[in-house]
N, C-alpha and C positions, 0 to 999 in steps of 0.2 A: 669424613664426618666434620672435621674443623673447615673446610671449605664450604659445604653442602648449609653449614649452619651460620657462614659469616663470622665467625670468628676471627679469624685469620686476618680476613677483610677490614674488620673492625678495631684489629690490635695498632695495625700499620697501614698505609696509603702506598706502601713500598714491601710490599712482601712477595715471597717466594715460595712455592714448596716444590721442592725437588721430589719428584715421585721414585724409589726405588733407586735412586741416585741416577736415573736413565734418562729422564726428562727435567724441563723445569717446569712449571707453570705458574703464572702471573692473573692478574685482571682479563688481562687481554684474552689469554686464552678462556678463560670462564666466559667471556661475552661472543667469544668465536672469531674476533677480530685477528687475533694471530694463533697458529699452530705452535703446539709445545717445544721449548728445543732439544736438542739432543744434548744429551752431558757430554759426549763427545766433543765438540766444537762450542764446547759453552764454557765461559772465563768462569768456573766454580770459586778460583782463590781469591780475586778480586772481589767476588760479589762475599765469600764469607768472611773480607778482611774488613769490609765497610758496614758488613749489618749492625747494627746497635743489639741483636741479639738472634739468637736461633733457639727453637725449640726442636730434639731429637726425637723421633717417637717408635717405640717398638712392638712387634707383635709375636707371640711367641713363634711363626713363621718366620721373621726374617731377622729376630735375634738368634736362630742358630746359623746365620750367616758370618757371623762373629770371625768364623777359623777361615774364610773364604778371603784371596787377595785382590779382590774386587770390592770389596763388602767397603762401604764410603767411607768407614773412621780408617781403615787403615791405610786407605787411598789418600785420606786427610794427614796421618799421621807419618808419611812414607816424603809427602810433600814439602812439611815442615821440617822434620828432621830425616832428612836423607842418611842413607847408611856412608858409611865411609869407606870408599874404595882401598884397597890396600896394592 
């Protein structure tokens, strides 16, 4: 909905939505000029250390994703603060 209606487009000239934390998409791909990438092989921490901001968005499908250790806050939060090995 926030793409489909320009929002997003209109917030920033540099934006990003990570669909499901699986892909990213950009301009580019809306226009067809490049394919989405994979979270896989894509610098997530660099890109969310230089945003000037991000908007989280949930649906009550993928907010019971919460307990899951895939689910992207935790993947976020695992990143930043690493456990300490003993």
């Amino acid at each position: 909905m926030l793409l489909q209606n320009d929002y997003v487009q209109n917030a920033s000239s540099d934006w990003e939505c990570w669909f499901y934390f699986n892909e990213v998409w950009n301009e580019n791909c809306l226009g067809g000029a490049e394919q989405p990438k994979p979270m896989e092989t894509y610098n997530w921490q660099r890109s969310l250390l230089s945003a000037d901001c991000f908007v989280i968005l949930f649906t009550p499908y993928n907010l019971a994703k919460f307990t899951k250790k895939d689910f992207f806050l935790e993947v976020m939060y695992n990143h930043f603060y690493p456990a300490e090995k003993e």
